[in-house]
ChimeraX commands (.cxc) that place a marker at each C-alpha (Angstrom):
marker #1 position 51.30,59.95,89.59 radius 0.5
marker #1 position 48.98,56.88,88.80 radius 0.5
marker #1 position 48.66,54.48,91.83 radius 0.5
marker #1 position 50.52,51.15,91.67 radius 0.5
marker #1 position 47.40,48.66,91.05 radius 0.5
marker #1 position 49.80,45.24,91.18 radius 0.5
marker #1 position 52.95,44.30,92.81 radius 0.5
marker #1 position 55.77,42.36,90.91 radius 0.5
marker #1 position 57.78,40.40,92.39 radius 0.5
marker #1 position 60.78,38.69,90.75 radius 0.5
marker #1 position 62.88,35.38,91.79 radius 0.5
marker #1 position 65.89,36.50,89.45 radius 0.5
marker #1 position 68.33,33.68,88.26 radius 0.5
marker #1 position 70.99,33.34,85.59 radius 0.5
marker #1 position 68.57,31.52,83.06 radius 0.5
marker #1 position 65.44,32.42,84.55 radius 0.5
marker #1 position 62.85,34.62,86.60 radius 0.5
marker #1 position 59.94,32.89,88.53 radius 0.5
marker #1 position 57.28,36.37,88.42 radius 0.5
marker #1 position 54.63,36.57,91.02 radius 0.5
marker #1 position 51.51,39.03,91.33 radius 0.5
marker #1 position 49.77,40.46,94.10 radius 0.5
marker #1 position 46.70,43.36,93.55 radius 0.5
marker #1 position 46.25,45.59,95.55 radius 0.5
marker #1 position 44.41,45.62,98.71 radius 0.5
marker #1 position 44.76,43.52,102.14 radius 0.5
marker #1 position 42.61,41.31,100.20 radius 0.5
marker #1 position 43.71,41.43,96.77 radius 0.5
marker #1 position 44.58,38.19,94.75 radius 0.5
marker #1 position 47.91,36.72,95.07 radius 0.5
marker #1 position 49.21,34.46,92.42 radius 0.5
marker #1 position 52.01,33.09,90.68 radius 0.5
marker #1 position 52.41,34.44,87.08 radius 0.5
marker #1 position 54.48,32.02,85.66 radius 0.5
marker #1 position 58.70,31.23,84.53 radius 0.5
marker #1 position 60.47,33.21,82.03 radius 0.5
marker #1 position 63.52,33.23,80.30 radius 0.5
marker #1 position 66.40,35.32,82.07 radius 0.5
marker #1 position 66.57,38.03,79.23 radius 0.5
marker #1 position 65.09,41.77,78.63 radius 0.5
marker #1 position 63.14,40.22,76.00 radius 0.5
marker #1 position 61.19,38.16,77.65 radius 0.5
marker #1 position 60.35,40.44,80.80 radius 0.5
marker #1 position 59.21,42.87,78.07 radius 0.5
marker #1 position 56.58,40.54,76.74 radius 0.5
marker #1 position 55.67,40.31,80.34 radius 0.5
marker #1 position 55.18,43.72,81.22 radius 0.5
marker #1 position 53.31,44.46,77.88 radius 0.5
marker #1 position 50.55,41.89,79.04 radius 0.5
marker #1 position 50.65,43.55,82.05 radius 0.5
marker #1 position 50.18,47.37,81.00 radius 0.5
marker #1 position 47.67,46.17,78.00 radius 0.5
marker #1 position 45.49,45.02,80.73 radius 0.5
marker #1 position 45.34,48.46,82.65 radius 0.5
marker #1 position 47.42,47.39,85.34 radius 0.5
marker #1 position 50.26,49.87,86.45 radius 0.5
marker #1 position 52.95,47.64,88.35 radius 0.5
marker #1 position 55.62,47.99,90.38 radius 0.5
marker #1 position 58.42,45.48,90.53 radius 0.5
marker #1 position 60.62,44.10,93.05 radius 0.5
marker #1 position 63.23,41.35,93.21 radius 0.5
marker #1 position 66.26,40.47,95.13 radius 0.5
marker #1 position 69.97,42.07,94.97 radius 0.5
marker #1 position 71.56,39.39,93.62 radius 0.5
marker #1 position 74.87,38.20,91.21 radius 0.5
marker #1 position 72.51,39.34,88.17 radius 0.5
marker #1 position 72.92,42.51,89.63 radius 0.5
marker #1 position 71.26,46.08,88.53 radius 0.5
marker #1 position 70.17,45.96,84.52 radius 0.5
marker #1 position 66.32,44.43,85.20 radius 0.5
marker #1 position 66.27,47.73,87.50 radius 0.5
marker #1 position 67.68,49.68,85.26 radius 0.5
marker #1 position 65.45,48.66,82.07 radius 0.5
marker #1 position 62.08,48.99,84.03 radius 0.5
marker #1 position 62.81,52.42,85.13 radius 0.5
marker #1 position 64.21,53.51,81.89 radius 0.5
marker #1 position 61.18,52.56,80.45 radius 0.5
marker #1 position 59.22,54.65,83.36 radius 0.5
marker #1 position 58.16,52.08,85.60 radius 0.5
marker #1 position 58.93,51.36,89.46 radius 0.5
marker #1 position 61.34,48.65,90.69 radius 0.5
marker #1 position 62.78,48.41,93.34 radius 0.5
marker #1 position 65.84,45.99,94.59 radius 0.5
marker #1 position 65.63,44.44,97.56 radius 0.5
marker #1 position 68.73,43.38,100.40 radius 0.5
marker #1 position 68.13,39.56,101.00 radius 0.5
marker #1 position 69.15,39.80,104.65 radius 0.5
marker #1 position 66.39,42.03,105.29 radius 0.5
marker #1 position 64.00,40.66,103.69 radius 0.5
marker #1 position 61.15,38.93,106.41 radius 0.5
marker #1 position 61.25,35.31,106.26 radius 0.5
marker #1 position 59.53,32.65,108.54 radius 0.5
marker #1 position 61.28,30.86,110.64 radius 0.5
marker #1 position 62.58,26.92,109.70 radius 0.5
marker #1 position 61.80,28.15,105.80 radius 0.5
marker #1 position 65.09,27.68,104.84 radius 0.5
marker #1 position 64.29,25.40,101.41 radius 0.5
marker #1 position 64.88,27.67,98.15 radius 0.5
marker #1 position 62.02,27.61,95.81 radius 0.5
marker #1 position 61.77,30.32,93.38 radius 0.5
marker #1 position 57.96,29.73,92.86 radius 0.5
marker #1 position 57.49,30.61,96.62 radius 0.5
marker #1 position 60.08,33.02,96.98 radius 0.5
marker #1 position 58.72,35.37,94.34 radius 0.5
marker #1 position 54.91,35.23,95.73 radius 0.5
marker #1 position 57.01,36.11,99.00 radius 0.5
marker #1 position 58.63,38.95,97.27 radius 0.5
marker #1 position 55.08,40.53,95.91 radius 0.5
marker #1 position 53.57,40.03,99.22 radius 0.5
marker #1 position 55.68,41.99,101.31 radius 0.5
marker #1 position 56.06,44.71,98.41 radius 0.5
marker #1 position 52.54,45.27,98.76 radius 0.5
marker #1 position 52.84,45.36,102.59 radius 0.5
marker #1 position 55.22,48.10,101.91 radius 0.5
marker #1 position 57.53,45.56,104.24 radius 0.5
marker #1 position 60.63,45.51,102.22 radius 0.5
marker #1 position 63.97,47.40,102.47 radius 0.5
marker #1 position 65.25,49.38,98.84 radius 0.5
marker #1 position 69.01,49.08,98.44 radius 0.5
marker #1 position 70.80,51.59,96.67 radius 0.5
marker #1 position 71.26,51.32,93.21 radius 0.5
marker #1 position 74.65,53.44,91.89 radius 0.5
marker #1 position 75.08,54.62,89.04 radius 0.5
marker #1 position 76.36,53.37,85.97 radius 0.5
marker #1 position 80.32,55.32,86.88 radius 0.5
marker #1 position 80.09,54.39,90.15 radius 0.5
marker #1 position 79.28,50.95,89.89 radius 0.5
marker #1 position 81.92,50.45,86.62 radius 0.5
marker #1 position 84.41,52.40,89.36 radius 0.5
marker #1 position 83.76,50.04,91.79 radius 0.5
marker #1 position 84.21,46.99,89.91 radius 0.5
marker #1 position 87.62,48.75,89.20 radius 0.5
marker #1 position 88.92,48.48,93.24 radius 0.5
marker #1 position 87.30,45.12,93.26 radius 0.5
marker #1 position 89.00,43.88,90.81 radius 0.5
marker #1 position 92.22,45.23,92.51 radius 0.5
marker #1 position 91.09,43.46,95.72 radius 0.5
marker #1 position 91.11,40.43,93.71 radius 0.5
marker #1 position 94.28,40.89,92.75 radius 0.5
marker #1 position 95.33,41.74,95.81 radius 0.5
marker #1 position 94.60,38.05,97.04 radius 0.5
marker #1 position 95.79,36.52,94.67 radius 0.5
marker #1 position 99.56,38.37,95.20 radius 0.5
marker #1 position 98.84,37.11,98.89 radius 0.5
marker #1 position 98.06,33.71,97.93 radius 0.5
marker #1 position 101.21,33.45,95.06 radius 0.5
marker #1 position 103.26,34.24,98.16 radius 0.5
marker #1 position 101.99,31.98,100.33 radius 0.5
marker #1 position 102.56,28.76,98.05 radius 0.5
marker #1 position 106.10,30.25,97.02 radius 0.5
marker #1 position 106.80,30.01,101.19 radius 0.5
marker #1 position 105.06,27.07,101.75 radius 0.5
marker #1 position 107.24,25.47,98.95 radius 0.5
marker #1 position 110.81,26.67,100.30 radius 0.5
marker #1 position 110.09,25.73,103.88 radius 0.5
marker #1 position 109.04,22.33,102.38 radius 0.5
marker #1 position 112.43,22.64,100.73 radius 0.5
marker #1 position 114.14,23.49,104.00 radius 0.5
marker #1 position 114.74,27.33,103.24 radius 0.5
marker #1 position 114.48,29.88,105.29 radius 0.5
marker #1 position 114.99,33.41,104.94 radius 0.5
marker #1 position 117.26,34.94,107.85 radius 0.5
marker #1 position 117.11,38.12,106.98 radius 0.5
marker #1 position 114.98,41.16,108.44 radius 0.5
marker #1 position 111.88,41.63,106.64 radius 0.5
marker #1 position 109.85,39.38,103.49 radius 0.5
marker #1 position 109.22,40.84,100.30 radius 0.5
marker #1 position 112.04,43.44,100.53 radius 0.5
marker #1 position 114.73,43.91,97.58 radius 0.5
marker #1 position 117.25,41.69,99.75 radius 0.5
marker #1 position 114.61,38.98,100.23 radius 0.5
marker #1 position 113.76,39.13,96.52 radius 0.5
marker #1 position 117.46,38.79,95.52 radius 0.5
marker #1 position 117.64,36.10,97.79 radius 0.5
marker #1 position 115.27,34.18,95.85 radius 0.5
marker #1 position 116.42,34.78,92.64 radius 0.5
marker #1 position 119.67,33.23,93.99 radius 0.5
marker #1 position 118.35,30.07,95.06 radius 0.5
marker #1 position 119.58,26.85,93.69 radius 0.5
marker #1 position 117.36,23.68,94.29 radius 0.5
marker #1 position 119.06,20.67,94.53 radius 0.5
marker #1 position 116.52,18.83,92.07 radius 0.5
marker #1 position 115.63,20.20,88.68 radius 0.5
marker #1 position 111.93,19.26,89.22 radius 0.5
marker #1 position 112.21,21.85,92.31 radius 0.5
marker #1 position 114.18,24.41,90.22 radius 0.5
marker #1 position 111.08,24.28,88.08 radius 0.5
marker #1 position 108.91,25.16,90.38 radius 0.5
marker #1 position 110.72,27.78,92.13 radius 0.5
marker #1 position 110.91,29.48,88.68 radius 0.5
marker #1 position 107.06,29.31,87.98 radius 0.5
marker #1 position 106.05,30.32,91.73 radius 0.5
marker #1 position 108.37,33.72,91.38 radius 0.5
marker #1 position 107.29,34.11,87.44 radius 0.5
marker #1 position 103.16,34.04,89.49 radius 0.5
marker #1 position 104.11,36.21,92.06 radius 0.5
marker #1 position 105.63,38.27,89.53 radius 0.5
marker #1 position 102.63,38.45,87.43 radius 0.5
marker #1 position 100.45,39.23,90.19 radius 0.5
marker #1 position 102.25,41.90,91.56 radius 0.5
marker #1 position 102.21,43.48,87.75 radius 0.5
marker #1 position 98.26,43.28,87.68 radius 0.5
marker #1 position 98.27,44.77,90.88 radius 0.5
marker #1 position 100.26,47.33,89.97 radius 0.5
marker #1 position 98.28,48.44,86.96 radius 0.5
marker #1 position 94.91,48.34,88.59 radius 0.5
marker #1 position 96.43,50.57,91.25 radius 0.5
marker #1 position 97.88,53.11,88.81 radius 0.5
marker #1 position 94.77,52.84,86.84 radius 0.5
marker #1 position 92.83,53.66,89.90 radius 0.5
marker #1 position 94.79,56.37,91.04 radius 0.5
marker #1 position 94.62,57.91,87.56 radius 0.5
marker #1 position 90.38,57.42,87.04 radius 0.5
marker #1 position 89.68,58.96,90.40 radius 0.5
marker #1 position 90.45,62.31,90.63 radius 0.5
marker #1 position 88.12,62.36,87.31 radius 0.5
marker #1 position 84.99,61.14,89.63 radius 0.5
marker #1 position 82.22,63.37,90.16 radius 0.5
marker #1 position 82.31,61.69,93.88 radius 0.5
marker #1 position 86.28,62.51,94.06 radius 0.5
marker #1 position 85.69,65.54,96.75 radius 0.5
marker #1 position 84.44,63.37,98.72 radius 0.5
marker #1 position 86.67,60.64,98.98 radius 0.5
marker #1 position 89.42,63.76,99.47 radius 0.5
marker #1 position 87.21,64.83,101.90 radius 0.5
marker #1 position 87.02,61.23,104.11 radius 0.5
marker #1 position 91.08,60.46,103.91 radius 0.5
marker #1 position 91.62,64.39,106.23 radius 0.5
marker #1 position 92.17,61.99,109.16 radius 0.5
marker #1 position 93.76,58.73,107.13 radius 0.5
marker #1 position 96.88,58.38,105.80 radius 0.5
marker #1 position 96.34,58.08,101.99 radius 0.5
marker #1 position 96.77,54.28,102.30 radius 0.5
marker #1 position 94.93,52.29,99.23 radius 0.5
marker #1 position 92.96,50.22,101.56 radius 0.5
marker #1 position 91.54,53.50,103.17 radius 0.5
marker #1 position 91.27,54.92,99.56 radius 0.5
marker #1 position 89.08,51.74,98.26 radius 0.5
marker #1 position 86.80,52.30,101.46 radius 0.5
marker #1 position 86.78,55.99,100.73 radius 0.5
marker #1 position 85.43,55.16,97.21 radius 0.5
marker #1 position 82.42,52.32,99.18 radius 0.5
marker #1 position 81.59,55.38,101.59 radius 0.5
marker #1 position 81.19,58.19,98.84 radius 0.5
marker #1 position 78.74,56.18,97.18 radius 0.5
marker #1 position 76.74,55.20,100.33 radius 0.5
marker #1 position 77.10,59.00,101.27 radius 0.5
marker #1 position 75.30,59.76,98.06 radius 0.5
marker #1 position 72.50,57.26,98.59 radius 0.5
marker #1 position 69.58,58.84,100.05 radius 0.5
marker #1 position 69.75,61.54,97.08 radius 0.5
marker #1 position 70.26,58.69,94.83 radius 0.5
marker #1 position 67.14,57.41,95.84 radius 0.5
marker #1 position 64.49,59.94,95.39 radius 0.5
marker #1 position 66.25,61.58,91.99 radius 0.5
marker link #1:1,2 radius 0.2
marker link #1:2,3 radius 0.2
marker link #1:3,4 radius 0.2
marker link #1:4,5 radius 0.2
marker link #1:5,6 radius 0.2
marker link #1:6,7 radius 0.2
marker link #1:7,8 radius 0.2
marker link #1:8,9 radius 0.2
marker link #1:9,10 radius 0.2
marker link #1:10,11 radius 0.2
marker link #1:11,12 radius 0.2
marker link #1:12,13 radius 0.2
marker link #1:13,14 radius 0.2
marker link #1:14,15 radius 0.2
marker link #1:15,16 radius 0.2
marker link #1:16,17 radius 0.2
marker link #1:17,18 radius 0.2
marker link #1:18,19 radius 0.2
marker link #1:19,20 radius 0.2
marker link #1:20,21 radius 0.2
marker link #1:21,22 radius 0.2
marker link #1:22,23 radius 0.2
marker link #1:23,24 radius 0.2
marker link #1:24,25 radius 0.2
marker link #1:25,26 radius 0.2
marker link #1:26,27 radius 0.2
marker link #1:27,28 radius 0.2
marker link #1:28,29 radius 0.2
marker link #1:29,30 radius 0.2
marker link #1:30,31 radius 0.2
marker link #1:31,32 radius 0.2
marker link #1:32,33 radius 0.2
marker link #1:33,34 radius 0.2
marker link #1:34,35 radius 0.2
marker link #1:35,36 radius 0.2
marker link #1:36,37 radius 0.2
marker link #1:37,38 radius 0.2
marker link #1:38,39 radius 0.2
marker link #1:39,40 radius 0.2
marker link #1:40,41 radius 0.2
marker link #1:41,42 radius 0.2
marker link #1:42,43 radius 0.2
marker link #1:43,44 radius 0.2
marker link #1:44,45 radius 0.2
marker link #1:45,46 radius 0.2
marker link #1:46,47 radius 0.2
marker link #1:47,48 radius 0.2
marker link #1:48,49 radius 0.2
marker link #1:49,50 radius 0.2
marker link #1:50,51 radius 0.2
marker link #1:51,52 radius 0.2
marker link #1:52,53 radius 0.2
marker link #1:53,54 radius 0.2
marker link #1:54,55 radius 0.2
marker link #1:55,56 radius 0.2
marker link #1:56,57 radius 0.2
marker link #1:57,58 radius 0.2
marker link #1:58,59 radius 0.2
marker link #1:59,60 radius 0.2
marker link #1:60,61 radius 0.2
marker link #1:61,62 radius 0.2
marker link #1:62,63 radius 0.2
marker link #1:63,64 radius 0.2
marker link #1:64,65 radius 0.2
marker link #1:65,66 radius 0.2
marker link #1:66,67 radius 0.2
marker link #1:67,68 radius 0.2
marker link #1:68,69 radius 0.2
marker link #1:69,70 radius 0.2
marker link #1:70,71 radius 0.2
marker link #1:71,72 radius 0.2
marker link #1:72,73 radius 0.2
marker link #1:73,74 radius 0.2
marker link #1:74,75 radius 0.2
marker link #1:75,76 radius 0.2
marker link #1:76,77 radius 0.2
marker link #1:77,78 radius 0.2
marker link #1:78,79 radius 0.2
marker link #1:79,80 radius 0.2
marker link #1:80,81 radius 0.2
marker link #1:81,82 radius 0.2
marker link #1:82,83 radius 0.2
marker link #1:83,84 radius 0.2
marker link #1:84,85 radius 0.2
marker link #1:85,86 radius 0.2
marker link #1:86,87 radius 0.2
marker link #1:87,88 radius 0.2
marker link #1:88,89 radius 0.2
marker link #1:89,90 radius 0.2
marker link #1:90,91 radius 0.2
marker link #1:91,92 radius 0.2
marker link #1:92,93 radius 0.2
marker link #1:93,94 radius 0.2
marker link #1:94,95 radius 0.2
marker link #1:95,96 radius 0.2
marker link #1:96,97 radius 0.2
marker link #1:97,98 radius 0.2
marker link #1:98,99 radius 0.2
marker link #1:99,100 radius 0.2
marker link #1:100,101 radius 0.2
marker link #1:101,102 radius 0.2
marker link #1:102,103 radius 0.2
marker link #1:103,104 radius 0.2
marker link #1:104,105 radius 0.2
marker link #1:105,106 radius 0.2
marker link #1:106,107 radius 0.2
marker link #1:107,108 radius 0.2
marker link #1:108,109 radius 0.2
marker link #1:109,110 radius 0.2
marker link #1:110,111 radius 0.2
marker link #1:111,112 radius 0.2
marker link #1:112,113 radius 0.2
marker link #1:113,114 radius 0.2
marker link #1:114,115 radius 0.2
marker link #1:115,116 radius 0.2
marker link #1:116,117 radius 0.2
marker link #1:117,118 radius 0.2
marker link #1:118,119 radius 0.2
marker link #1:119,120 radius 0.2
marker link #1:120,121 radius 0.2
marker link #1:121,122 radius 0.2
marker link #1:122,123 radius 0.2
marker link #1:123,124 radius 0.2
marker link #1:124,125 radius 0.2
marker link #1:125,126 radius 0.2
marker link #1:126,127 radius 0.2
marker link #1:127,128 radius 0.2
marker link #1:128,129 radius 0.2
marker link #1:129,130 radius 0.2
marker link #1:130,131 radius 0.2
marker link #1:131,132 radius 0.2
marker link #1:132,133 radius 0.2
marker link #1:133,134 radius 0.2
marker link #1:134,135 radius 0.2
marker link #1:135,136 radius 0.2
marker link #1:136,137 radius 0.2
marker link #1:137,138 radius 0.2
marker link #1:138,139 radius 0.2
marker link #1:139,140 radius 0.2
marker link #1:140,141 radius 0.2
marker link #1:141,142 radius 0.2
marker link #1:142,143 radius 0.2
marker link #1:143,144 radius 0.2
marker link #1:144,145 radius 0.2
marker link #1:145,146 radius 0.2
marker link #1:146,147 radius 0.2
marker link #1:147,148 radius 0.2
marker link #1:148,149 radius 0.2
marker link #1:149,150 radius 0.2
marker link #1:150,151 radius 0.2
marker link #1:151,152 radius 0.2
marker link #1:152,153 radius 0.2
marker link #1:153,154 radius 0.2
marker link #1:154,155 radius 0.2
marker link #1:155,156 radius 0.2
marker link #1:156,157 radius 0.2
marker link #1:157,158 radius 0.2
marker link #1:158,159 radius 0.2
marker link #1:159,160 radius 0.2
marker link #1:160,161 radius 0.2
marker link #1:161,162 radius 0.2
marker link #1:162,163 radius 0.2
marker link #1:163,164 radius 0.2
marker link #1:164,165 radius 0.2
marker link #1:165,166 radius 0.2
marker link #1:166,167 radius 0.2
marker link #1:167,168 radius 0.2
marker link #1:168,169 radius 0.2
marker link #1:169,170 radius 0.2
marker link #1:170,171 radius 0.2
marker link #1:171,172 radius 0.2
marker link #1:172,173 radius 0.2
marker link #1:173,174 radius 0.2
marker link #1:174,175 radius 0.2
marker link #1:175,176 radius 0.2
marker link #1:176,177 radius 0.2
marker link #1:177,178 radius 0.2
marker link #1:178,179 radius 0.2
marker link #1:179,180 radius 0.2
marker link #1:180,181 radius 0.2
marker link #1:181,182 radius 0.2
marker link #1:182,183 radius 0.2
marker link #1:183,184 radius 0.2
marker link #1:184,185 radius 0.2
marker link #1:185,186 radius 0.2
marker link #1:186,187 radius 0.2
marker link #1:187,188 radius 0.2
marker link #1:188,189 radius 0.2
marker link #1:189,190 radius 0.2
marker link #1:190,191 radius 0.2
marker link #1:191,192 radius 0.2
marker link #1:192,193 radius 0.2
marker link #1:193,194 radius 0.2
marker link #1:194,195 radius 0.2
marker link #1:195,196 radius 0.2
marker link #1:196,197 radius 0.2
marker link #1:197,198 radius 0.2
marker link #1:198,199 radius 0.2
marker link #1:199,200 radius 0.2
marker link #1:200,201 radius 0.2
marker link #1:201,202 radius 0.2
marker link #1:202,203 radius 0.2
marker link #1:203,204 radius 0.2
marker link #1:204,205 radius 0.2
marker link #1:205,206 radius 0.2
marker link #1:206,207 radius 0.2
marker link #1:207,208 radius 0.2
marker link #1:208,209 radius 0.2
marker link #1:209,210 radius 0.2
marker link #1:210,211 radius 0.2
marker link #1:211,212 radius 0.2
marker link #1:212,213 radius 0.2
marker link #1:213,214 radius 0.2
marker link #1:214,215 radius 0.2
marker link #1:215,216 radius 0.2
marker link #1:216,217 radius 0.2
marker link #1:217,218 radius 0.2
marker link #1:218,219 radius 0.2
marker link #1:219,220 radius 0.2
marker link #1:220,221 radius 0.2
marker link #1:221,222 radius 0.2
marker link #1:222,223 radius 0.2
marker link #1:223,224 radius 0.2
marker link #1:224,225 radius 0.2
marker link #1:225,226 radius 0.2
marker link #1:226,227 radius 0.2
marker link #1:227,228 radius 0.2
marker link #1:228,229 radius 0.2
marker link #1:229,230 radius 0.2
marker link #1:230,231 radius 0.2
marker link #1:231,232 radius 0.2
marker link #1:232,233 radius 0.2
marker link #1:233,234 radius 0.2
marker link #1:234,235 radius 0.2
marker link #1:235,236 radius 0.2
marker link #1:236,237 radius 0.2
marker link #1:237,238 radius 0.2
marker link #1:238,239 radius 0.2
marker link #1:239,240 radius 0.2
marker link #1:240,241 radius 0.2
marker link #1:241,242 radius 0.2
marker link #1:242,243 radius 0.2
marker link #1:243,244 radius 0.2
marker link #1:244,245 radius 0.2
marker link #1:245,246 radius 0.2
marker link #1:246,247 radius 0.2
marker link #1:247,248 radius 0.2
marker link #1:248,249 radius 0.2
marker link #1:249,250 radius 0.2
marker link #1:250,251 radius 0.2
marker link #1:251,252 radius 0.2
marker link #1:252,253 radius 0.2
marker link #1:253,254 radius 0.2
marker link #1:254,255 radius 0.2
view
């Protein structure tokens, strides 16, 4: 394989990427390449200047919101890129001002130093699986926070619930029974149960979803294979699902 001859690095925002270059060698020129539009289309133009000048470089940027498709377009294409963790990255103490102009001459530096930790990037199923239980953990909270406002409201109200346990059929009838004494407060009895409601629906459905999609997953043996001790809890199956992935890493990596 051709040695890497440049080092990319790549301050990645929503609407743009601040590119730095460093060549090779302890002593090798270190400079700041210039601002491009956030897109594919523009990093191509990029990396065509780069290749027509006999340069073979290897990118690196941080893990970020923008998450995995510059990685995934560079090494489709046959380059190297690699995606950084931000908490490991080196940084000098009291630098603790962003600027992307810095940050990405940072970022080609320590590439070239060979100073940088790779994170794992999954694959396309098991990244689109794990958006799945994280959208279910989103729904989650927001079923814990509809409750909270709908109890919040009826001890405001001066209602409490004597009976054994929240949340169970009895306490549920118990709320559907509930007259306020002003219609403003009937209101909004009604629309905090008609929330829950809905949240507990779209929590539902993500669950059943994810208990369906699953057992389809190439990685499925080994989430079986992590729950032998656990009770088959969804909280221990989402973490099951994290694990498998990070299990799979290291082969991941040098594929």
């Amino acid at each position: 394989m051709k040695e890497h001859s440049i080092f990319v690095g790549m301050d990645v925002h929503k609407n743009s990427i601040d590119i730095a270059i460093a060549e090779k060698g302890r002593q090798g020129q270190l400079r700041h390449f210039g601002t491009i539009e956030s897109s594919l289309t523009a990093l191509d133009k990029v990396v065509r200047k780069l290749v027509s000048n006999g340069k073979r470089p290897c990118f690196v940027y941080e893990a970020g919101p923008c998450g995995y498709e510059i990685y995934r377009h560079l090494t489709a294409k046959g380059f190297d890129c690699a995606v950084v963790a931000p908490s490991l990255v080196p940084r000098a103490s009291g630098n603790r001002i962003k600027n992307d102009r810095r940050d990405s001459l940072m970022l080609a530096r320590l590439h070239r130093a060979g100073e940088l930790t790779a994170v794992c990037v999954p694959h396309d199923e098991d990244e689109a699986l794990r958006d799945l239980t994280r959208a279910r953990e989103d729904a989650k909270i927001d079923e814990k926070k509809a409750k909270q406002r709908l109890l919040a409201f009826l001890l405001r109200s001066g209602h409490r619930y004597s009976g054994r346990a929240s949340w169970s059929q009895a306490h549920r009838r118990w709320l559907a029974d509930l007259k306020m004494p002003h219609r403003c407060q009937q209101i909004v009895l009604q629309e905090y149960i008609e929330a829950l409601n809905h949240c507990s629906l779209r929590l539902q459905r993500l669950t059943d979803q994810i208990r369906q999609l699953v057992p389809q997953w190439r990685l499925f043996p080994v989430v079986q294979a992590l729950q032998v001790f656990s009770c088959f809890g969804m909280r221990v199956f989402r973490h099951s699902i994290a694990c498998a992935i990070k299990a799979e890493a290291p082969q991941h990596q040098n594929a």
